[in-house]
SELUMMAR-855737 format. One record per residue (C-alpha): x, y, z. Coordinates in steps of 0.02 Angstrom, whole numbers, plus 32768, in hexadecimal, padded with zeros to 4 digits. Layout:
XYZ...
END
This chain:
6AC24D597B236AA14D447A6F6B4D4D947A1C6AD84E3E79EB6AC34E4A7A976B874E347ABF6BBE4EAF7A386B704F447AC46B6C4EF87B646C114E857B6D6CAD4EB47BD06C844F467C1B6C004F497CAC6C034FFE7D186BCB50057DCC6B7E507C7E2B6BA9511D7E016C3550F47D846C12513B7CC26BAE50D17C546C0F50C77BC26CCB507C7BD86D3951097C0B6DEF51277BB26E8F51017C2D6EF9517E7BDD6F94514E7C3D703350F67C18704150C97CCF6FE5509E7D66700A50B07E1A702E502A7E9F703550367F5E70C74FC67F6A715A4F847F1171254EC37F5070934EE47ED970F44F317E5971644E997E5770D94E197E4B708B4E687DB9713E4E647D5471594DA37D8970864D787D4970514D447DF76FC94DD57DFF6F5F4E227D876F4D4ED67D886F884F697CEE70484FB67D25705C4FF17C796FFA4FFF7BC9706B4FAB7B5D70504F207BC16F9A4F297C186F0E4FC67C086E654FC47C576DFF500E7BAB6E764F7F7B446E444EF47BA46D9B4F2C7BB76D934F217B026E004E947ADF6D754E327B5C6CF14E517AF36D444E217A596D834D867AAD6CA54D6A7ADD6C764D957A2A6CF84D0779EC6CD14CAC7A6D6D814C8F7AAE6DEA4C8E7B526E3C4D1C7B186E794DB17AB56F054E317A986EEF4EE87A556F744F1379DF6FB64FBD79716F734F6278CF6F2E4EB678816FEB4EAD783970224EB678D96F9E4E2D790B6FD14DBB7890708B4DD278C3707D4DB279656FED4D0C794C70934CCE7905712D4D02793B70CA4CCA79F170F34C0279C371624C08792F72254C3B794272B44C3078B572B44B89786972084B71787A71784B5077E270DD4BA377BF705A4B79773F6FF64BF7770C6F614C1876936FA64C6C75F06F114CDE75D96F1E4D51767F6F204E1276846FC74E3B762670124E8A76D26FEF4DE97727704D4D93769470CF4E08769770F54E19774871054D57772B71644D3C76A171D04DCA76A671FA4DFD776371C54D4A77BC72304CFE774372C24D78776A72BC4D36781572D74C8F77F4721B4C4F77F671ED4BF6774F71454BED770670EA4B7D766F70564BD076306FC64B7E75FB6F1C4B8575AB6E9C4BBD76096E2D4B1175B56E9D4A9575C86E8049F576036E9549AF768C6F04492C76596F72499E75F16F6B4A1876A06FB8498676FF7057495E768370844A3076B770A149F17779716749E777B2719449B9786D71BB4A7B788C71134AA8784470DB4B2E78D1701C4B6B78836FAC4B7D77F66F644C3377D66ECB4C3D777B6E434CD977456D9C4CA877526D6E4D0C76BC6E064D3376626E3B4DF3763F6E174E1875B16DEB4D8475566D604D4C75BB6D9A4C9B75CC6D2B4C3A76566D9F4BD376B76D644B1E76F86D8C4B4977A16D5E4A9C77F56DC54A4B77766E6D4AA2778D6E5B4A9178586E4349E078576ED749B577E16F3A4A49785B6F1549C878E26F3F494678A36FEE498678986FD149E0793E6FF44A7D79016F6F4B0E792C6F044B4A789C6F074C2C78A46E814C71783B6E7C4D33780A6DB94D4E78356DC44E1477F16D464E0677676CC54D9E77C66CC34DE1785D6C804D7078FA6BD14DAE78CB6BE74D2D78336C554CA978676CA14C8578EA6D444C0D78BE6D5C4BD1794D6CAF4B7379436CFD4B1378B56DA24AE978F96DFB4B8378DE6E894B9979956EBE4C45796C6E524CCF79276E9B4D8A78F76E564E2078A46E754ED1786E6E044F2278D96E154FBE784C6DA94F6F77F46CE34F3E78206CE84F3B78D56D254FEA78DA6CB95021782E6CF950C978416DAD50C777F36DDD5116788F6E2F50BA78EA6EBC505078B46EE74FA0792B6EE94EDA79306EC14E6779A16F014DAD79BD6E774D3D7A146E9B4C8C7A606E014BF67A666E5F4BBE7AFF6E474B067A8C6EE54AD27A4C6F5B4A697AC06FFD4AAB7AB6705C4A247B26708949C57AA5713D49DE7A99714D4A517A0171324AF37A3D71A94B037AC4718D4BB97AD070E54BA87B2A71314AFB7B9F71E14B267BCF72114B9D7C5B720A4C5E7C1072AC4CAD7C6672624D617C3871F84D417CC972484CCD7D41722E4C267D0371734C287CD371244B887C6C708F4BF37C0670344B3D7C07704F4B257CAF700F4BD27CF86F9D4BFA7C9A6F4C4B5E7C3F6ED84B837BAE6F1B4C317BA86FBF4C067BAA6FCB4C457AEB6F734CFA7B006FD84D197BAA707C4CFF7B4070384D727AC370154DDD7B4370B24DE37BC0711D4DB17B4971214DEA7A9D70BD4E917AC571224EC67B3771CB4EA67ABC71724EEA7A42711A4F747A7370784F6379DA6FFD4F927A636F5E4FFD7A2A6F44509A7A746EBB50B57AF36E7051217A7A6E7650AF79FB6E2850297A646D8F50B17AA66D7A50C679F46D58501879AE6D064FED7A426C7F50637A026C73500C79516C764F67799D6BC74FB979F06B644FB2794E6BDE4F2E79086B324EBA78F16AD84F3C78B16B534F69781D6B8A4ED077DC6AD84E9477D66AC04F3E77506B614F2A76F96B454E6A76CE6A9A4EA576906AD34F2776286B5F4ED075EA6AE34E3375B46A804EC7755C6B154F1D750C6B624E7D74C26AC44E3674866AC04ED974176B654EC473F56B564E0173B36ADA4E2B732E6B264ECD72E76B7B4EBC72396C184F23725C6C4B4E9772ED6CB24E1272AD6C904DBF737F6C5E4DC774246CA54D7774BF6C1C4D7575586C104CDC75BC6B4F4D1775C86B234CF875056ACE4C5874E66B494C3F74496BD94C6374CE6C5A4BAA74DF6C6A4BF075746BAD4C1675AE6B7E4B5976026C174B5F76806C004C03769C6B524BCE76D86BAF4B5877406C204BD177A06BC64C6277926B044C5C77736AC14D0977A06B464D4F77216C004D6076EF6C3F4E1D76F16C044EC0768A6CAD4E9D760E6CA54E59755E6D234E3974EB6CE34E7574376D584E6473996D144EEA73096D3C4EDE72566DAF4F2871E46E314EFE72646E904F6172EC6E674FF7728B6DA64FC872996DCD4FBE734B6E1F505C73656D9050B272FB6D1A506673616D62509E74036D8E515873D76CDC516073956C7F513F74466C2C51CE74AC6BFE519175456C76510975586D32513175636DE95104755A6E2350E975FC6EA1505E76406E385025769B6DAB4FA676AB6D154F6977186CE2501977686C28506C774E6C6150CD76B76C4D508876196D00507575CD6D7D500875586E264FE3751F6E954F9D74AB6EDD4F1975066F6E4EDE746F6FAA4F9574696FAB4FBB75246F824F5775B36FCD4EA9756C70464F14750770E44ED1752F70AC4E12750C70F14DB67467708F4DA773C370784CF2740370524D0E74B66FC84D8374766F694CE074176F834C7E74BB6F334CF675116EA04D0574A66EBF4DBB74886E9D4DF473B36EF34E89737B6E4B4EC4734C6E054E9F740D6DA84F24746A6D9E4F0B75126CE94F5C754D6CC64F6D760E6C174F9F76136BE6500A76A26B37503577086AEF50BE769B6A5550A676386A5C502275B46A0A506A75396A8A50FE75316B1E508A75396AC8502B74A06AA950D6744C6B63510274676B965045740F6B285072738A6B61510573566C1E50E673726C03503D72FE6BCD50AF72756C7350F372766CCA504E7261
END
């Protein structure tokens, strides 16, 4: 199936008589004839769902498709993409462990990082999102665990070299994780290039709502984890009687430890709900991200040539240093977000926001509404003056998520709010 296709038909297939679109199992808790099979589901030696934090038919249903769209062996629902990124790490990396990490990532990311990963004894080196690879290598220590990577950076619209990060990963042996939020699998899929470990914050475009808040952690199944450094995946797991991950379960051996493992310690599973819910945006997932990457083009081209703009950041503009690898990774477009810096500073900013109509302060980004934000003042609020510049974000940045209305009433709206500025 062409990944259109997969977007409505993957992961759930009814059979006679059963509904046509994927029911909700609103339980906690399902029931077993025996405690025999009770007991095999609790030591991993039979599939089956006992319990939703750990296993629910709608989740995995959805988590399948996700896994198809990605093209991976595997995926995990959970409660939020914070909660995604927490556990794509904390699933390999332990106290004492390194981390390096793209400096320009969404400022929760960063903060959940730096702040409360750090607290628990995991260290991390940022670094530019264009560095080379030969500076890349010099960050590697032997308790390097990962690299985590967006593939267009929130909100500065960086365009990661995604091939180039995995290979130098590799060549440490250390898995490359890439945040795929912005893109979405409809524009690249990471793991194409090299990428082991994708996650997203399903909040965003594959719901397209603002619904439905969740995460989900997917696994390429790629990355050989016998090498001796991640012990956590290929020494016995007590929790559950002794089980090698590696062993058992072979190229899933990372998603089935995010799965039995850290979910179930835990507990950041999405609600059935939740996961009915997305699994209806993920329906016309093709279908939107096809309008909002054509509106966006639209809206920034305006937005390039108007004298009020001091400049635009859209890896679809020709004059864009970002616009020939984003051909690269992502050919049939980027995202519907553009970074736009106004003048007369963050006061030409804030004039320019409070002056739109149709578009509105939300935080939040990447939905079919029209919105934007001021990223310094609220989102990456709590970074330094410094970490700010390394993460490409202006005091006078707007951060503009275009949505799927007409575009000639979202230019009409950037028109008139520009006059204001």
């Amino acid at each position: 199936m062409k990944i259109d296709t997969k977007c409505v038909q993957v992961g759930y297939e009814p059979k006679n008589g059963e509904p046509r679109v994927l029911p909700i199992a609103q339980s906690t808790t399902f029931v077993y004839d025996s405690a025999e099979t009770m007991g095999k589901l609790f030591d991993l030696e039979a599939e089956g769902c006992f319990y939703t934090r750990l296993a629910n038919p709608t989740l995995n249903t959805v988590a399948n498709k996700i896994a198809a769209l990605e093209g991976g062996v595997g995926a995990m629902l959970t409660a939020s993409g914070q909660a995604a990124s927490l556990i794509s790490i904390t699933n390999i990396a332990k106290a004492g462990d390194h981390i390096i990490a793209s400096a320009a990532i969404y400022g929760g990311t960063f903060n959940l990082f730096n702040k409360t990963l750090r607290d628990l004894g995991i260290a991390f080196d940022f670094v530019s999102p264009v560095i080379t690879a030969e500076e890349l290598d010099k960050m590697f220590k032997p308790n390097t665990k990962a690299v985590f990577i967006e593939t267009v950076t929130n909100p500065s619209l960086d365009v990661v070299d995604i091939e180039m990060f995995a290979k130098v990963a590799h060549a440490h042996h250390v898995p490359l994780i890439v945040d795929n939020t912005f893109a979405t699998p409809i524009n690249c899929r990471p793991f194409e290039w090299g990428a082991d470990i994708v996650v997203h914050s399903t909040s965003k475009y594959m719901d397209g709502h603002a619904v439905a808040l969740g995460g989900v952690v997917v696994d390429s199944g790629n990355f050989d984890w016998t090498s001796g450094d991640f012990p956590m995946l290929t020494t016995p797991d007590e929790t559950y009687h002794g089980v090698v991950y590696t062993d058992q379960f072979g190229k899933a051996a990372y998603i089935t430890k995010c799965c039995t493992h850290l979910m179930r310690d835990f507990g950041a599973q999405q609600s059935p709900q939740n996961a009915f819910l997305l699994n209806l945006g993920l329906d016309t997932l093709a279908l939107r991200m096809a309008r909002h990457c054509s509106n966006a083009q639209t809206a920034a081209e305006f937005l390039e040539n108007h004298d009020k703009v001091e400049s635009v950041n859209y890896p679809g503009l020709k004059s864009n240093q970002y616009y020939d690898i984003a051909k690269k990774y992502m050919p049939n477009g980027s995202c519907g977000v553009i970074s736009v810096c106004l003048k007369g500073g963050k006061e030409g900013a804030v004039r320019f926001m409070e002056g739109l109509k149709l578009a509105k302060i939300v935080i939040h980004v990447a939905d079919a509404r029209t919105c934007v934000l001021h990223p310094a003042s609220t989102t990456h609020r709590q970074l330094t003056d410094q970490q700010l510049i390394e993460a490409g974000i202006a005091p006078n940045m707007v951060r503009l998520s275009v949505g799927i209305e007409d575009p000639e009433d979202i230019i009409a709206d950037l028109k008139q709010a520009l006059e204001q500025v």
